[in-house]
C-alpha positions as CSV (number, residue, x, y, z in Angstrom):
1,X,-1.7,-16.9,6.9
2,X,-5.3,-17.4,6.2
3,X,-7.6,-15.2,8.0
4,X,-11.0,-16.1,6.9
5,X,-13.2,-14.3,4.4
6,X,-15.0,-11.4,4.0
7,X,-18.1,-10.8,1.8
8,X,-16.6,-12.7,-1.6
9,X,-13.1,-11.5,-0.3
10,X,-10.7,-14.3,0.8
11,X,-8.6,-12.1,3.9
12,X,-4.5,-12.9,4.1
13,X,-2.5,-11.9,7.1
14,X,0.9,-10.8,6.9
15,X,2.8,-10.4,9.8
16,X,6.2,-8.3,10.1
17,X,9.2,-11.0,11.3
18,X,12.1,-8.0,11.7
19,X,12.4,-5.9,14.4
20,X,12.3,-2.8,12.1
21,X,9.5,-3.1,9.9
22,X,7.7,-0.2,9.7
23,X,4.4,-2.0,10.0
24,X,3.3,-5.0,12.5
25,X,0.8,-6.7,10.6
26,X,-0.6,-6.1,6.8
27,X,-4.6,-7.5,6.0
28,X,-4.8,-8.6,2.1
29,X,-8.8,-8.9,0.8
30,X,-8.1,-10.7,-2.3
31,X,-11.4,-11.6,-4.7
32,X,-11.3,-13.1,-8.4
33,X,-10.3,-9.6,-9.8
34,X,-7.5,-9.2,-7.8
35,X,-6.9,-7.1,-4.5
36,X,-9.9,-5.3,-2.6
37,X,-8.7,-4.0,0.6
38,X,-5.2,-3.7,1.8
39,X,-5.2,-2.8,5.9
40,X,-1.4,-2.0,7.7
41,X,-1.6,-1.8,10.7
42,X,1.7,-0.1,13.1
43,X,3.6,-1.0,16.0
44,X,0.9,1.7,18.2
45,X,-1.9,-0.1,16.4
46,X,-2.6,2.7,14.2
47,X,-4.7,1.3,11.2
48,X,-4.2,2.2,7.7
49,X,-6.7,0.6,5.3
50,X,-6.8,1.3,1.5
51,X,-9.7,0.0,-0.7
52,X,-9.4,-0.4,-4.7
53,X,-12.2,-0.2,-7.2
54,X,-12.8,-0.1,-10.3
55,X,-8.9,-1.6,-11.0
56,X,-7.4,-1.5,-14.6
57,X,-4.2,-3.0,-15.3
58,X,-1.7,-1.6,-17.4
59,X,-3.2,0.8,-19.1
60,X,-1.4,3.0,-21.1
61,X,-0.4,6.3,-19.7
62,X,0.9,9.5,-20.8
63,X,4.7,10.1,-19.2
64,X,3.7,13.6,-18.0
65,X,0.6,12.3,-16.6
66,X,1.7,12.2,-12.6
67,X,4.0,14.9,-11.5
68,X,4.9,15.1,-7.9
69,X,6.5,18.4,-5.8
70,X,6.3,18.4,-2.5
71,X,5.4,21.8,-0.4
72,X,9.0,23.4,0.6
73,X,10.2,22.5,3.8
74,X,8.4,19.2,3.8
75,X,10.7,15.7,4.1
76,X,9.3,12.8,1.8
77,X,9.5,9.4,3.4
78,X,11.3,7.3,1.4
79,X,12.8,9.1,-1.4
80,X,16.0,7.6,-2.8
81,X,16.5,9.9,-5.2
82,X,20.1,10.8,-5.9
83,X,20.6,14.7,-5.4
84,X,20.2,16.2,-8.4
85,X,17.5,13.9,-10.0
86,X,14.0,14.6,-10.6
């Protein structure tokens, strides 16, 4: 839903409809040059809030750029890789 603006930032509310959404609500501050600020905030009302500047899209990257590995004994949220892969 709409949620007003801020500065020259229109705001867009996003609120979670399942019962196991990891977040409750998600903020959107969207301006002509795309998103600004994106807020999530969790079921204990923790907030989250990510700003973007200076955005380029697509540029072109180097495969080996970005390399992750994680610390030993450390879980990653979300990882769906298939044993095996890296």
């Amino acid at each position: 839903t709409e949620a007003g603006t801020l500065e020259d930032m229109h705001l867009l509310e996003l609120a979670s409809m399942g019962q196991d959404s990891e977040f409750e609500r998600v903020l959107l501050g969207l301006a002509d040059d795309g998103i600004r600020i994106m807020a999530m905030e969790d079921a204990f009302g923790l907030r989250t809030e990510v700003r973007f500047s200076n955005v380029e899209r697509n540029p072109e990257l180097e495969d080996g750029l970005f390399r992750f590995e994680p610390p030993q004994n450390v879980d990653v949220v979300g990882d769906e890789r298939t044993p095996g892969q890296q």
